[in-house]
C-alpha positions in Angstrom: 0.0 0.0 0.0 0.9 3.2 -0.8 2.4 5.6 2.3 0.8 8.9 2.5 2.8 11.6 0.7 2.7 15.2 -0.2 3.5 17.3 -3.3 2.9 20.9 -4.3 0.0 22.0 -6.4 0.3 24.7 -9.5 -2.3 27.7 -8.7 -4.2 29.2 -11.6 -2.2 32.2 -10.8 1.0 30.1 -11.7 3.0 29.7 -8.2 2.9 27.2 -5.6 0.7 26.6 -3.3 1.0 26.8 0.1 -1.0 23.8 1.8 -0.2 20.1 0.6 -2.3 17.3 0.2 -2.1 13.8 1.2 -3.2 11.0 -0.8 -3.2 7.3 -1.0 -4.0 6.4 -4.5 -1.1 5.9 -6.9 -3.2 7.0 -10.0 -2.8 10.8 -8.5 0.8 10.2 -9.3 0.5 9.5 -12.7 -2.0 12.1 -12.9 0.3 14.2 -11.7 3.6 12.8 -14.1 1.5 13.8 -16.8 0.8 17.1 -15.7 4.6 17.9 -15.1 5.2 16.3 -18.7 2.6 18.9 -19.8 3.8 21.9 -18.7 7.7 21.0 -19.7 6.4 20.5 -23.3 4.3 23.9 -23.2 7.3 25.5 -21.3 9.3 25.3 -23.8 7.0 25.8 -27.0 6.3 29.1 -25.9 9.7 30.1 -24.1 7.9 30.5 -21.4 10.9 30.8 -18.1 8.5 31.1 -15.2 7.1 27.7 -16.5 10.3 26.3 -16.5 11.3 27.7 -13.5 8.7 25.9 -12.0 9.8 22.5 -13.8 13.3 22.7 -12.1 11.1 23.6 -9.0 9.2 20.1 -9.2 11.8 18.1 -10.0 14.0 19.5 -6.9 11.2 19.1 -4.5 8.3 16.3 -5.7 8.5 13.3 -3.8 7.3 12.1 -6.9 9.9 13.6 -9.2 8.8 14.4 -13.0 8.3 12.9 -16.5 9.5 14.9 -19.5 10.2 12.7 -23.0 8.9 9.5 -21.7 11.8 9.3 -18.7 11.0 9.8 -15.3 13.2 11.9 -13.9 13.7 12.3 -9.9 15.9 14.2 -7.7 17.2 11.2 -5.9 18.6 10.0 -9.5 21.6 13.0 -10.5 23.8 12.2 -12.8 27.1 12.2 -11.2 29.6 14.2 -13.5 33.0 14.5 -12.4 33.7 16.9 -9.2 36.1 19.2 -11.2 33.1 20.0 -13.9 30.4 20.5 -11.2 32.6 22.7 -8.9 33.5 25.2 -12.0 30.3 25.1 -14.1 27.7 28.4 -13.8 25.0 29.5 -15.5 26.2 31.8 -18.0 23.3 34.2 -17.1 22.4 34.4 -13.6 26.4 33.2 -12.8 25.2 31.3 -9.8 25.6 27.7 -9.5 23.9 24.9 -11.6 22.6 21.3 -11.4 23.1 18.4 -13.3 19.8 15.9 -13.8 20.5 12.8 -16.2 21.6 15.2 -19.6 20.1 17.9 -18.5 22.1 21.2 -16.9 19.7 23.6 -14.6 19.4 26.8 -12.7 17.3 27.2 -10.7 17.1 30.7 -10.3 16.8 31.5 -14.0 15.4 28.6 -16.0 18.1 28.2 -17.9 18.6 24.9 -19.2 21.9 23.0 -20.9 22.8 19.9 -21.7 25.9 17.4 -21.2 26.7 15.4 -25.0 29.7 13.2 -25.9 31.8 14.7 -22.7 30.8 18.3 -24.0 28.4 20.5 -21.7 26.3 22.6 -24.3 25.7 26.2 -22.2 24.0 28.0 -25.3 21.4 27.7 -27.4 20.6 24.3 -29.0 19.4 25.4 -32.4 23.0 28.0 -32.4 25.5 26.8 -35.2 28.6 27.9 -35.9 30.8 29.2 -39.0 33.5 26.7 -37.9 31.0 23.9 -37.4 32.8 21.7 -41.0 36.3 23.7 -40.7 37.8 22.5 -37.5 39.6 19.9 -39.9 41.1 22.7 -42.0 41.7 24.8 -38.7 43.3 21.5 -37.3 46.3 21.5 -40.2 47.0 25.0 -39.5 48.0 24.3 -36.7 50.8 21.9 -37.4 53.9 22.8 -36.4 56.2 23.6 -39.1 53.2 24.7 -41.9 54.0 28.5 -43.4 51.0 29.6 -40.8 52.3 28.1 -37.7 55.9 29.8 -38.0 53.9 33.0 -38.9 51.4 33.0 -36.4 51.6 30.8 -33.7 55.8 29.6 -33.4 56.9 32.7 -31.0 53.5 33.3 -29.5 53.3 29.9 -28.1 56.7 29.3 -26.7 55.7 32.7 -24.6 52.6 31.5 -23.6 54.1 28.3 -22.2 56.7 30.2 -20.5 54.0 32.2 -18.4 52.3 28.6 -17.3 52.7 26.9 -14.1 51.4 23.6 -12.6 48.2 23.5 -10.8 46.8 26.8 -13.2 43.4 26.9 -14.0 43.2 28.3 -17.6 40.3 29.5 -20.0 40.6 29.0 -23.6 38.1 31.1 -25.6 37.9 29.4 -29.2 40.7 26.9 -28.7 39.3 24.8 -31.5 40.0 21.1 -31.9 43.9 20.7 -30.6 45.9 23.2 -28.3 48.4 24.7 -29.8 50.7 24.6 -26.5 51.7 22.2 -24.2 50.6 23.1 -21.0 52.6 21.5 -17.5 51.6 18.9 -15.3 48.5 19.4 -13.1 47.7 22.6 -15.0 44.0 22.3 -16.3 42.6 23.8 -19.6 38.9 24.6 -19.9 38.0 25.1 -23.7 35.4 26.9 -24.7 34.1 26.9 -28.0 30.8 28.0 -30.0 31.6 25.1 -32.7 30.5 21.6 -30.9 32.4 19.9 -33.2 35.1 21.7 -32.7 34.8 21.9 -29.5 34.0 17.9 -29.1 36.8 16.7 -31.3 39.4 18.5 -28.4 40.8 15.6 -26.6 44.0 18.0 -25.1 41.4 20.2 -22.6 39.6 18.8 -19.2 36.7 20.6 -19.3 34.9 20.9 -23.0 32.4 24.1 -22.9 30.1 24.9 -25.9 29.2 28.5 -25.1 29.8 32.2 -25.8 32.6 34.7 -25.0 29.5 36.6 -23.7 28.7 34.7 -21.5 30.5 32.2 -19.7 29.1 29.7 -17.7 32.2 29.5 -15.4 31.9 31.1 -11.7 33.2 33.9 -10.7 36.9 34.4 -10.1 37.3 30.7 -11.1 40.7 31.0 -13.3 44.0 31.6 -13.1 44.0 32.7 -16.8 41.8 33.4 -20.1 43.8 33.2 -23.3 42.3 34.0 -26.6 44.6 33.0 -29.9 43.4 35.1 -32.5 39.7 34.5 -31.2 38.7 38.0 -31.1 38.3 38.9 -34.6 35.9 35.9 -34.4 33.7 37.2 -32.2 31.1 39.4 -34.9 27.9 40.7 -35.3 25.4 41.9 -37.7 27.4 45.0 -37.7 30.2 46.7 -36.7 28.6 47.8 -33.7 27.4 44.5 -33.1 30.6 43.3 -33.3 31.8 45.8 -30.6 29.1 44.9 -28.4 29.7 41.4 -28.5 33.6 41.8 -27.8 32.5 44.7 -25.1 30.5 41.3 -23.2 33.3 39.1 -23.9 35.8 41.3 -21.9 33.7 42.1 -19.3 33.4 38.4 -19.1 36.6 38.0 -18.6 37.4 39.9 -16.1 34.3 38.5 -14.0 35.9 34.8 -14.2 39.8 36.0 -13.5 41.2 35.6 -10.0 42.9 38.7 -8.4 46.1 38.6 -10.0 44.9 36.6 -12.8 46.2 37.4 -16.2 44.2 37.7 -19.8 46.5 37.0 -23.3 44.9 38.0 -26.3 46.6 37.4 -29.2 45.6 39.0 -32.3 46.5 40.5 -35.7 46.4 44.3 -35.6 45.4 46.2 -38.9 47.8 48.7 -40.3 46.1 52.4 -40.6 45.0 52.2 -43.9 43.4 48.5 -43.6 41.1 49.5 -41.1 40.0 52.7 -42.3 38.7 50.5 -45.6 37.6 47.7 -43.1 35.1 50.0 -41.4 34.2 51.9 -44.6 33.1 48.8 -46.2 32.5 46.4 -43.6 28.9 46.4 -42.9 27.9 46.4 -46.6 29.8 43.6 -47.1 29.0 41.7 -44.1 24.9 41.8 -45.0 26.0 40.9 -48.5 28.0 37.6 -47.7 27.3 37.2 -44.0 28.9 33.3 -44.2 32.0 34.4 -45.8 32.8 37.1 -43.2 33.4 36.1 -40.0 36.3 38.5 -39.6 36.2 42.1 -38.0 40.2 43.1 -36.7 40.2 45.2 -34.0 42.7 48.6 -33.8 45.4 48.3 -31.1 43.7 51.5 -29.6 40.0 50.5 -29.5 40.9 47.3 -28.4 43.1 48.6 -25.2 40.3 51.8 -25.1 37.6 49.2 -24.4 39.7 47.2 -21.7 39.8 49.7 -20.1 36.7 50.6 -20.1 35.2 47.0 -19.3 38.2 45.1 -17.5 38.5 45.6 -14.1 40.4 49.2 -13.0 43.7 48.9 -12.1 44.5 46.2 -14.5 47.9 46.7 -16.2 48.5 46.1 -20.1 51.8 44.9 -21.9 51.9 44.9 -25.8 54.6 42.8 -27.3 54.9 42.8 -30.7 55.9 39.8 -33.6 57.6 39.9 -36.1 59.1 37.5 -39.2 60.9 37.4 -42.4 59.2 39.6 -44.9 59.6 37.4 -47.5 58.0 34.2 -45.1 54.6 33.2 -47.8 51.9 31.8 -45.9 48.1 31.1 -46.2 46.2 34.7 -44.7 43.2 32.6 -44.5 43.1 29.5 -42.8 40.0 28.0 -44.8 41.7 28.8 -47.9 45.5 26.7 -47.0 46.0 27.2 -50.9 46.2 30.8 -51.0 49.9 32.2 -50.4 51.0 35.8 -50.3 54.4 36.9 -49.0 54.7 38.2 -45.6 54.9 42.0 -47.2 51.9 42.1 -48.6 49.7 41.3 -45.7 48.4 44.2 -44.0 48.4 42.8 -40.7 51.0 42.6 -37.1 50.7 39.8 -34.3 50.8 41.1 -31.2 49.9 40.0 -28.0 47.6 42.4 -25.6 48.4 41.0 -22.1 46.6 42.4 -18.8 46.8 41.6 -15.8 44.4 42.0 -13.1 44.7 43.8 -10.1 45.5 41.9 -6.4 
């Protein structure tokens, strides 16, 4: 026989009620599964949060749990992902701590809901794609070491990068792609975060594989040791140029939410010579609603780049430029997706350099 048990009731004004009921009859239960399954599949038809707030609500606190897809899910039942990944993970809007149920990532202050597939927690959008989706194979033989655009672009920059690491580090790598392009120490952990799942899924070198935005980060607060963006940035566009700026305006305010005191951010990026980006932002937004999945590419000016650090990383934090440079006859591909493309190293209108803050004790 069935013990006497109590579960919360949904008002018609939508919140819980405050008195509880007691029943013996197990068909209430099922009655009462199918309502929960009912209101997840409305929830979510009509993006409705409160509703799905008050799914995660259920699920925390029925002694019956919930049904959603068929599977009956209950609180008693969490799937256990490793310590490391439950201790860092946050929601990347409300930033406060999430929960893990079967596949499913929570918060329960905000609704928000993720998901954990092939090792990869997905902390955006479902339906989001990315231009990088079907290129992380090209992207993965750039990065050889020894190809034209490795010597170019990546040789000097990583050997100082791996001289700043130490063991036990907690880094963040915004757009590290499939591979890593350093070598990072012993008991130093790398979280990547990418907006390409594919890319993202096919990195076997990071402990912690994120599918989610620059803008928002589902990593706690003061979290890591270090963020490092390799030539990320120029990724990071919009609709338009001020979309663009927006979007890296949320990334480095983002970062400097997740750094420790003391923490240090390494952007590296190519900088535009004068008269590139003058006909970059003349002709930039025309070209980008013309052939919106063929640009993907805004470069940032040294100054607006360090204007709007300082503007969005936390005061006090102290920059240091240092600048690359190579053969001006080295020929290499200027765009990765295009490896057959050569130009010598005169003729490209752009600098490495590495922007490098750190932030305040």
């Amino acid at each position: 026989m069935c013990q006497p048990v109590c579960f919360p009731f949904r008002s018609q004004e939508g919140g819980l009620e405050t008195q509880w009921r007691k029943t013996r009859d197990s068909r209430l239960r099922e009655h009462f599964l199918s309502f929960t399954s009912s209101l997840k599949a409305s929830a979510l038809e009509h993006q409705n949060h409160a509703d799905l707030l008050f799914f995660n609500q259920l699920l925390l606190k029925s002694p019956y749990g919930v049904r959603y897809q068929g599977k009956h899910l209950h609180h008693k039942n969490l799937m256990r992902i490793p310590s490391h990944i439950e201790k860092l993970l946050a929601c990347p809007n409300a930033h406060l701590p999430i929960r893990v149920f079967e596949e499913r990532i929570v918060c329960d202050q905000c609704g928000f809901e993720g998901q954990m597939k092939d090792g990869v927690a997905i902390m955006m959008e479902s339906s989001a794609t990315s231009y990088f989706d079907d290129k992380y194979e090209v992207m993965q033989a750039g990065h050889e070491g020894g190809s034209p655009a490795w010597n170019f672009g990546y040789k000097q920059q990583v050997r100082l990068f791996e001289s700043y690491l130490k063991p036990g580090m907690t880094v963040l790598d915004v757009g590290c792609g499939p591979t890593l392009l350093y070598q990072p120490p012993k008991n130093c952990s790398v979280i990547g975060l990418e907006p390409s799942f594919n890319s993202i899924r096919a990195n076997k070198n990071v402990q912690v594989r994120l599918q989610a935005s620059a803008a928002g980060i589902p990593l706690a607060s003061h979290s890591v040791d270090c963020v490092v963006c390799f030539y990320s940035i120029h990724h990071m566009v919009g609709t338009s140029i001020s979309d663009t700026r927006t979007n890296v305006h949320c990334a480095l305010k983002e970062f400097g939410r997740v750094l420790r005191n003391g923490g240090e951010l390494f952007i590296f990026e190519m900088t535009p010579m004068y008269f590139f980006a003058m006909f970059q932002n003349l002709l930039w937004n025309q070209a980008r609603s013309r052939i919106p999945n063929l640009l993907d590419m805004y470069f940032w000016q040294g100054n607006d780049l360090r204007n709007a650090a300082a503007k969005f990383l936390p005061t006090g934090s102290l920059l240091k430029i240092t600048v690359f440079r190579d053969s001006v006859f080295t020929v290499f591909p200027p765009v990765f997706s295009l490896p057959w493309l050569k130009i010598p190293r005169f003729l490209y209108p752009l600098t490495p350099k590495l922007y490098q803050w750190k932030m305040p004790n």
